[in-house]
Every structure is written in C-alpha cells, then in structure tokens.
Residue frames as a rotation matrix with the C-alpha (Angstrom) as fourth column:
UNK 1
0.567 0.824 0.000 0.00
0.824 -0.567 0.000 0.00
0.000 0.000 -1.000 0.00
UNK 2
0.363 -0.388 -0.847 2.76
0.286 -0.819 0.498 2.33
-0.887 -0.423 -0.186 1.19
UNK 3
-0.571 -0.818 -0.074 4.27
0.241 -0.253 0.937 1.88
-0.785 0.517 0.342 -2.43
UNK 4
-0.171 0.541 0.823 1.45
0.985 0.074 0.156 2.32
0.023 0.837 -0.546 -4.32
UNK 5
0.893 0.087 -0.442 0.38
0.235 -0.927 0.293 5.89
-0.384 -0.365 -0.848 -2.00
UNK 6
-0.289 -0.931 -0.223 4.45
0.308 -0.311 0.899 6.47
-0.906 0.191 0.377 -2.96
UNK 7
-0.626 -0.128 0.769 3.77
0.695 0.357 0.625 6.01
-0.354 0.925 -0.134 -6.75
UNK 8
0.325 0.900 -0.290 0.73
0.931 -0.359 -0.073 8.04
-0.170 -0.247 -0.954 -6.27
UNK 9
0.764 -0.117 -0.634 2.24
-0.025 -0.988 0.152 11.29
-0.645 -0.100 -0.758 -5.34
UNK 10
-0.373 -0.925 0.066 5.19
0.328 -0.065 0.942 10.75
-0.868 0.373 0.328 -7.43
UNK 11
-0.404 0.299 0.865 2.68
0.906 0.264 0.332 10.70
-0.129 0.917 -0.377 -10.62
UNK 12
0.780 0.532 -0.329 0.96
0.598 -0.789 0.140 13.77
-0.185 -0.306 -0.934 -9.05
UNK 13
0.399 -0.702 -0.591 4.21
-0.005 -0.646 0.764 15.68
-0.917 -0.301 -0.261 -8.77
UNK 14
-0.793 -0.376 0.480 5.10
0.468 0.129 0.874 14.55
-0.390 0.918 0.074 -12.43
UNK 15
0.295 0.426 0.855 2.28
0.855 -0.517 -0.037 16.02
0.426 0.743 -0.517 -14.23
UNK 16
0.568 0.014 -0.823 2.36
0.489 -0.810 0.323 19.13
-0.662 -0.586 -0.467 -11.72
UNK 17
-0.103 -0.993 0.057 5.75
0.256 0.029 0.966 19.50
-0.961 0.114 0.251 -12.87
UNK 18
-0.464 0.087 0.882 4.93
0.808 0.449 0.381 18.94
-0.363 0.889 -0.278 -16.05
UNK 19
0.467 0.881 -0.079 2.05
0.885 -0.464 0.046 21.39
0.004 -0.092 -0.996 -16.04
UNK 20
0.530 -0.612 -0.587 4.37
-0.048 -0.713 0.700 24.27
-0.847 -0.342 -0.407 -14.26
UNK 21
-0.360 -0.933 0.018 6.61
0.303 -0.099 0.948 23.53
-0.882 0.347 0.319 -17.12
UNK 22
-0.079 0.471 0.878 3.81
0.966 -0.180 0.183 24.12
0.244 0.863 -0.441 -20.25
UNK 23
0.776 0.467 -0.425 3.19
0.566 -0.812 0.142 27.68
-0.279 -0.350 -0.894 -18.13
UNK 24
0.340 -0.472 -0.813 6.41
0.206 -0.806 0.554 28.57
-0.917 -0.357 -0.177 -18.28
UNK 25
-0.895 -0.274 0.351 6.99
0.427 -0.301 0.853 28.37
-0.128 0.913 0.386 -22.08
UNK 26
0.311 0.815 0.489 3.72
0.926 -0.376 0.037 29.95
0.214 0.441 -0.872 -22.32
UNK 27
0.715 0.039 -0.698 5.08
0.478 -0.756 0.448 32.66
-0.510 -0.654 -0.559 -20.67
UNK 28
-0.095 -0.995 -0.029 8.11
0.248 -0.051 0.967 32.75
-0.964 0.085 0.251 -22.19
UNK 29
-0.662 -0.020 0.749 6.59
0.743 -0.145 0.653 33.19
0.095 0.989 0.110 -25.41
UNK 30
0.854 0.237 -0.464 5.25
0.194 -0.971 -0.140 36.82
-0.484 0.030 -0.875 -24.53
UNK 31
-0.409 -0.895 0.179 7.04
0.841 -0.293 0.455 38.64
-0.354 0.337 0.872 -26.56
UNK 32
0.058 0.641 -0.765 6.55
0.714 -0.562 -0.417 42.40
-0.698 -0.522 -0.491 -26.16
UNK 33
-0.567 0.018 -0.824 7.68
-0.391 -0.886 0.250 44.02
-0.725 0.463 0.509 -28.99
UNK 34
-0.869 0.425 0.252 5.19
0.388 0.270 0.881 41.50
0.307 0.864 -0.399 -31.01
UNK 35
-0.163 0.828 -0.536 2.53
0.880 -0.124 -0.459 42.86
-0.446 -0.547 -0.709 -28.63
UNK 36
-0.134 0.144 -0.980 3.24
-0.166 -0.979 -0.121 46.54
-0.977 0.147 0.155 -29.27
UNK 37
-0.987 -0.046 0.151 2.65
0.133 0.279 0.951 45.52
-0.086 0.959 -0.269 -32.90
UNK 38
-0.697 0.707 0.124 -0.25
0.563 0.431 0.705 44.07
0.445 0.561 -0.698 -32.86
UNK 39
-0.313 0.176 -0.933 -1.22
0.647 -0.679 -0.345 47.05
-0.695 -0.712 0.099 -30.92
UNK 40
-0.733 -0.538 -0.417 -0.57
-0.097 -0.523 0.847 48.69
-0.673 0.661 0.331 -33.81
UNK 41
-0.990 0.144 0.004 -1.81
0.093 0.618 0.781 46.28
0.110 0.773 -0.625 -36.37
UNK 42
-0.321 0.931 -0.177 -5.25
0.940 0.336 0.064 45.61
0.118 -0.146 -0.982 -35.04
UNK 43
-0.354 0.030 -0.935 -5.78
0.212 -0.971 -0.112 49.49
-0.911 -0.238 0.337 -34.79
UNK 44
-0.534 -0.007 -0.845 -4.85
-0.707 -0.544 0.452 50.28
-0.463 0.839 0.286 -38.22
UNK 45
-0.934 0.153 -0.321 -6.46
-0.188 0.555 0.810 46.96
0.303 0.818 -0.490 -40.18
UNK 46
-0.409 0.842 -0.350 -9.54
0.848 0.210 -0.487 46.23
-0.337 -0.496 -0.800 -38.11
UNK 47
-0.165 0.291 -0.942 -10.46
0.063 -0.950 -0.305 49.80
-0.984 -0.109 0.139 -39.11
UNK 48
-0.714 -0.639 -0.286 -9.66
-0.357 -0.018 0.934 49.13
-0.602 0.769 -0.215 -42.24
UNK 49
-0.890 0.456 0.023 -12.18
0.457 0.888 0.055 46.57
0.004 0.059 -0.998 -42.56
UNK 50
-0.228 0.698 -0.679 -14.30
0.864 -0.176 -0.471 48.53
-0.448 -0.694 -0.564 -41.51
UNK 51
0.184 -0.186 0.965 -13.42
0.974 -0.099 -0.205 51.17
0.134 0.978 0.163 -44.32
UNK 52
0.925 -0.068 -0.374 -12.30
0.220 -0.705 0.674 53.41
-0.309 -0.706 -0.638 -41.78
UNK 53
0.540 -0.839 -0.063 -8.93
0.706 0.492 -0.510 54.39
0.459 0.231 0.858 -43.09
UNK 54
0.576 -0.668 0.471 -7.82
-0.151 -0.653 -0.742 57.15
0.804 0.356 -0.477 -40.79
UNK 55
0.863 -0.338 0.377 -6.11
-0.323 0.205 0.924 55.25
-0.389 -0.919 0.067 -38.46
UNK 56
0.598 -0.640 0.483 -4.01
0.683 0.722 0.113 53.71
-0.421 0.262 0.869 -40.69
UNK 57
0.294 -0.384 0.875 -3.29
0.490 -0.725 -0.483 56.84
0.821 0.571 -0.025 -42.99
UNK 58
0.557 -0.474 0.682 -2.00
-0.777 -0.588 0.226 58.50
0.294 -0.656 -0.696 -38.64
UNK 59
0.618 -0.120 0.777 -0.42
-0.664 0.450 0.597 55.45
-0.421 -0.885 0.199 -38.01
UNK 60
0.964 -0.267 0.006 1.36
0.170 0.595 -0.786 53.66
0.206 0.758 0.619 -40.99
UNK 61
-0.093 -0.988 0.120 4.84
-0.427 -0.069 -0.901 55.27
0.899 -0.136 -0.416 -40.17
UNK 62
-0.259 -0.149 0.954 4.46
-0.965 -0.003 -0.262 53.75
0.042 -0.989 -0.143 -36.17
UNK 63
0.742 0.146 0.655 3.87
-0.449 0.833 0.323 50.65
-0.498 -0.534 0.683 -37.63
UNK 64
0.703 -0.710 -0.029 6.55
-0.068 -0.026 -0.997 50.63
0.708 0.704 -0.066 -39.36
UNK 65
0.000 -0.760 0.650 8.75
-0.818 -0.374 -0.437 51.19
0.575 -0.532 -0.621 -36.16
UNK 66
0.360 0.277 0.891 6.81
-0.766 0.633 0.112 48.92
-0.533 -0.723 0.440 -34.19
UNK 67
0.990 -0.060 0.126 7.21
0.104 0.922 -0.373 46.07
-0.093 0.382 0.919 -36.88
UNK 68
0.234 -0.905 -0.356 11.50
-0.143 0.330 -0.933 46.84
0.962 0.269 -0.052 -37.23
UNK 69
0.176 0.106 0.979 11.20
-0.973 -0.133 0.190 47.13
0.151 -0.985 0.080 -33.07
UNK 70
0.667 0.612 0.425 10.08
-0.666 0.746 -0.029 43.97
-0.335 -0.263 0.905 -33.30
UNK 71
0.980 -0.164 -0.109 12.27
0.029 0.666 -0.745 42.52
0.195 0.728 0.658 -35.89
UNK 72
0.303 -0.907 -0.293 15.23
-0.117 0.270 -0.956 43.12
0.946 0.324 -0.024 -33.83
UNK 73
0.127 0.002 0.992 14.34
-0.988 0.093 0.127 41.99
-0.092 -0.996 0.014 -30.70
UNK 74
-0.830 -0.264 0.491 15.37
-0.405 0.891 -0.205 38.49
-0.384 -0.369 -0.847 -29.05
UNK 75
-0.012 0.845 -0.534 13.00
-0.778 0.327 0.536 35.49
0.628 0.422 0.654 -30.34
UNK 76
-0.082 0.296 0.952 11.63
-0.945 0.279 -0.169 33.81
-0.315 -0.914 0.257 -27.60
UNK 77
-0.942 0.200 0.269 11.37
0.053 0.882 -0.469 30.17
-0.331 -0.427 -0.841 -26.41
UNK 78
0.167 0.951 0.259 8.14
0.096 0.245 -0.965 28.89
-0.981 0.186 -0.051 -27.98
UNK 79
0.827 0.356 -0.435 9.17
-0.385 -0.205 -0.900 30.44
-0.409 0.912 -0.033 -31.76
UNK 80
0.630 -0.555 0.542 11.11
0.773 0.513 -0.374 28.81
-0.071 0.655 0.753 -34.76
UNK 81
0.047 -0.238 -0.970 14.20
0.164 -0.956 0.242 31.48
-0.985 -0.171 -0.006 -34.69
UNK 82
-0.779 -0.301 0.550 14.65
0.535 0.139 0.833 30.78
-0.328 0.943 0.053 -38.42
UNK 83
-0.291 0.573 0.766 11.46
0.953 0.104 0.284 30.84
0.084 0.813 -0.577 -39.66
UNK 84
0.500 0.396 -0.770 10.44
0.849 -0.397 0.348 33.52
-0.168 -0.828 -0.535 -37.59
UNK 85
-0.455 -0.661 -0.597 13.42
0.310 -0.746 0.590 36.23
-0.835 0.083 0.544 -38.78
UNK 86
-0.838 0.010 0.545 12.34
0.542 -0.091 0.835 35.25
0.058 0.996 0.071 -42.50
UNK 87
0.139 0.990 0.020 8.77
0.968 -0.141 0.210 36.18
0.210 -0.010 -0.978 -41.68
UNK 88
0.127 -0.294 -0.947 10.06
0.460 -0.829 0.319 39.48
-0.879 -0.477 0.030 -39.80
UNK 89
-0.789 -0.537 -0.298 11.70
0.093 -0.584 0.806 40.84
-0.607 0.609 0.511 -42.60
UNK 90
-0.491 0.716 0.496 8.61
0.828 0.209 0.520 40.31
0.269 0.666 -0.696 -44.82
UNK 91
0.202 0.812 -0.548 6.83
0.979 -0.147 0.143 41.96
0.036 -0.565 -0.824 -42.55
UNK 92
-0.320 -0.752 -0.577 9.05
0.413 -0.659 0.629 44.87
-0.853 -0.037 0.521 -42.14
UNK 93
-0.884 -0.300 0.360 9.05
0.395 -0.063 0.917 45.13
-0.252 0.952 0.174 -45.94
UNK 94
-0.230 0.868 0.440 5.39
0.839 -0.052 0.541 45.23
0.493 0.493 -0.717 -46.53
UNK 95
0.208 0.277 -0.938 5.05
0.873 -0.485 0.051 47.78
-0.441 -0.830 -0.343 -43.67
UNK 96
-0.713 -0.650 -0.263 7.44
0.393 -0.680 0.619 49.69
-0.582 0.338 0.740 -45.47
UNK 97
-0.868 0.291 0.403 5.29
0.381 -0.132 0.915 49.55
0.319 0.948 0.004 -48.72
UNK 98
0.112 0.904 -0.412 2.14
0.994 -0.109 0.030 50.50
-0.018 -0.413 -0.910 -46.39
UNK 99
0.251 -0.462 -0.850 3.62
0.501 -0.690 0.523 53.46
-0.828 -0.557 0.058 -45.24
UNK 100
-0.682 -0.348 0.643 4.63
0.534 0.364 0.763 53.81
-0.499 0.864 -0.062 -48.53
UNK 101
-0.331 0.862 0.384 1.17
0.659 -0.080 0.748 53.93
0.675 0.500 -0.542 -50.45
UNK 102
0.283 0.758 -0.588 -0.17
0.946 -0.322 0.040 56.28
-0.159 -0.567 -0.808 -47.52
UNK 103
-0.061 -0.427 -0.902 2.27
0.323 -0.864 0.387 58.87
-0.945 -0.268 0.190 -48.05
UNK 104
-0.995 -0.102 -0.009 1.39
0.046 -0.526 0.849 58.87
-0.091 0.844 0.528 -51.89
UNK 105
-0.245 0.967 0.073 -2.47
-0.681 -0.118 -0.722 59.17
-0.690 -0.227 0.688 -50.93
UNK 106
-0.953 0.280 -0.114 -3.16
0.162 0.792 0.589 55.44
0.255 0.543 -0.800 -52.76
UNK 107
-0.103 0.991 -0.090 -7.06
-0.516 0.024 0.856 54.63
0.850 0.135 0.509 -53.23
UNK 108
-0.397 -0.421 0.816 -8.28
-0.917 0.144 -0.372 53.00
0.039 -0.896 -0.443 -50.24
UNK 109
0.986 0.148 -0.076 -8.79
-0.155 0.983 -0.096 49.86
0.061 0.107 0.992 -52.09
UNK 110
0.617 -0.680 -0.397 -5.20
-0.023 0.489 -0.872 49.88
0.787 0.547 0.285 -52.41
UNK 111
-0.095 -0.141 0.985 -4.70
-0.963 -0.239 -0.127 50.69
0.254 -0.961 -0.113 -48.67
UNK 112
0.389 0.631 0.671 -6.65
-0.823 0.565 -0.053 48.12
-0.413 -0.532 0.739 -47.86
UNK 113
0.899 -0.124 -0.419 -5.17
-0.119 0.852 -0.509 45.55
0.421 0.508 0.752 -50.14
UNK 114
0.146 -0.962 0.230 -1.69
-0.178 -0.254 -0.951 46.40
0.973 0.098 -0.209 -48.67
UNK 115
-0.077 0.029 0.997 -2.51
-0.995 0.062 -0.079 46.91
-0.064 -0.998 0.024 -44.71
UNK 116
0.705 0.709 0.028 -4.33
-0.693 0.696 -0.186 43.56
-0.151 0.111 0.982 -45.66
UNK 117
0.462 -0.798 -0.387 -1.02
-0.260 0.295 -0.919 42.07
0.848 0.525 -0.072 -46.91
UNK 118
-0.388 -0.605 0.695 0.64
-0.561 -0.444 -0.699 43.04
0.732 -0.661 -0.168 -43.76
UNK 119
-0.035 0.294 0.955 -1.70
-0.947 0.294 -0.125 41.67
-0.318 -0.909 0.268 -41.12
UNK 120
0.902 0.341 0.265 -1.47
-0.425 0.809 0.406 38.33
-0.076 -0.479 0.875 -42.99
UNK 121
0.228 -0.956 -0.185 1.76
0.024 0.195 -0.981 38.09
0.973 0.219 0.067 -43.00
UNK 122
-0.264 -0.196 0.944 1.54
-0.907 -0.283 -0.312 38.71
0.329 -0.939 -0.103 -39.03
UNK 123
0.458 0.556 0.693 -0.51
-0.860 0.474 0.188 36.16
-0.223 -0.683 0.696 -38.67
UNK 124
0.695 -0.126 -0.707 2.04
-0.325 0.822 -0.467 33.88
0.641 0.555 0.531 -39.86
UNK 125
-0.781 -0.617 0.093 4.73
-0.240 0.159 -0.958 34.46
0.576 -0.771 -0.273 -37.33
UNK 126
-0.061 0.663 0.746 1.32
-0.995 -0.103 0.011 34.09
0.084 -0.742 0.666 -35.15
UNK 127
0.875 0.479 -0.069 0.18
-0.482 0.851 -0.207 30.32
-0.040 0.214 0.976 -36.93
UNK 128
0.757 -0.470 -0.453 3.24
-0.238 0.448 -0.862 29.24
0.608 0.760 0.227 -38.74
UNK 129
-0.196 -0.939 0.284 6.43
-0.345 -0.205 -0.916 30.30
0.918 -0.278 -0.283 -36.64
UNK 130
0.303 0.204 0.931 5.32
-0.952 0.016 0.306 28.90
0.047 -0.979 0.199 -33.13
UNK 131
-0.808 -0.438 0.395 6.77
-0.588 0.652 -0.479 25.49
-0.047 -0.619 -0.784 -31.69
C-alpha cells in the first residue's frame, strides 16, 4: 500500500511538474515588442475593414517602427528562430510599402489591399512560426 500511495504522489508531482513547465513556455513566449505591434496592427487593419482608413493613414509610419522594433528583438522560447526572422523581414518590408502607399495618398482599395497584406503576413509568425 505504502508503495502504491508512494507512486501516487510521485505521478501527481510529475504532471504538476509537467504542467508548471507548459506555463512557463507559455510565458516565455510573450514577446513584447510582437505585442506593441499588434497594438498597432489591429488598430490600423480592423479599421480598415471597416473602411475606416484614418487610423491607418496617422499610423502607418508607427507601424513601421513597431514592426522593425520587433524585428530586432530576441526570439523567444516557444518560436522557430529561423522561420520567424524570415517572416520578420517580410513583414518589415510590406510595412514599409504601407507606409509607402499612404504617403502617396493610394485609393483606399489599395490601402486596404496592402494593410491587408501586412496583417497576414503577421498572422504567420502568429500560426506558422510557433513550436
């Protein structure tokens, strides 16, 4: 009995353990300059959608910072670092070209087709680039 009650808590303490250890890569994969992005991001495209474009057309150069901010910060535990850079730079890039197309007053189908570009390309480092 004494070794079964033993065997018991040992199994308890293994998942625990186990458990405590899924939290902390969960944690570890915060990663704050993708936050301040998507701070950004979900501002300027959600609006978008919405066919709101002057958030994006006050905000296209700050995501631009936010997205090279991002692209040269540390990649956390939890993300591919590989894939994850390649995606960055993409990202980066298209920002650019957002930023870009606002400052030559593009149509705001072509806003939209562009911001649109951008946010899925986020959501790859979101879907694609994760452990």
């Amino acid at each position: 009995m004494k070794k079964f009650v033993f065997g018991l808590l040992a199994l308890t303490a293994l998942l625990f353990a186990t458990s405590s250890a899924s939290a902390q890569t969960a944690k570890k994969a915060q990663w704050k300059e993708m936050m301040e992005f998507h701070e950004v991001m979900s501002v300027t495209f959600h609006s978008a959608e919405d066919k709101n474009l002057a958030p994006l057309k006050e905000k296209s150069g700050l995501l631009v910072e936010r997205a090279k901010a991002w692209q040269a910060s540390a990649v956390p535990a939890g993300y591919k670092p590989e894939e994850t850079a390649a995606v960055l730079k993409r990202l980066v890039k298209q920002t650019k070209q957002v930023n870009k197309a606002v400052k030559k007053g593009k149509s705001d189908a072509e806003l939209t087709a562009s911001i649109t570009m951008a946010h899925d390309i986020f959501h790859e480092i979101m879907e694609k680039c994760r452990e």
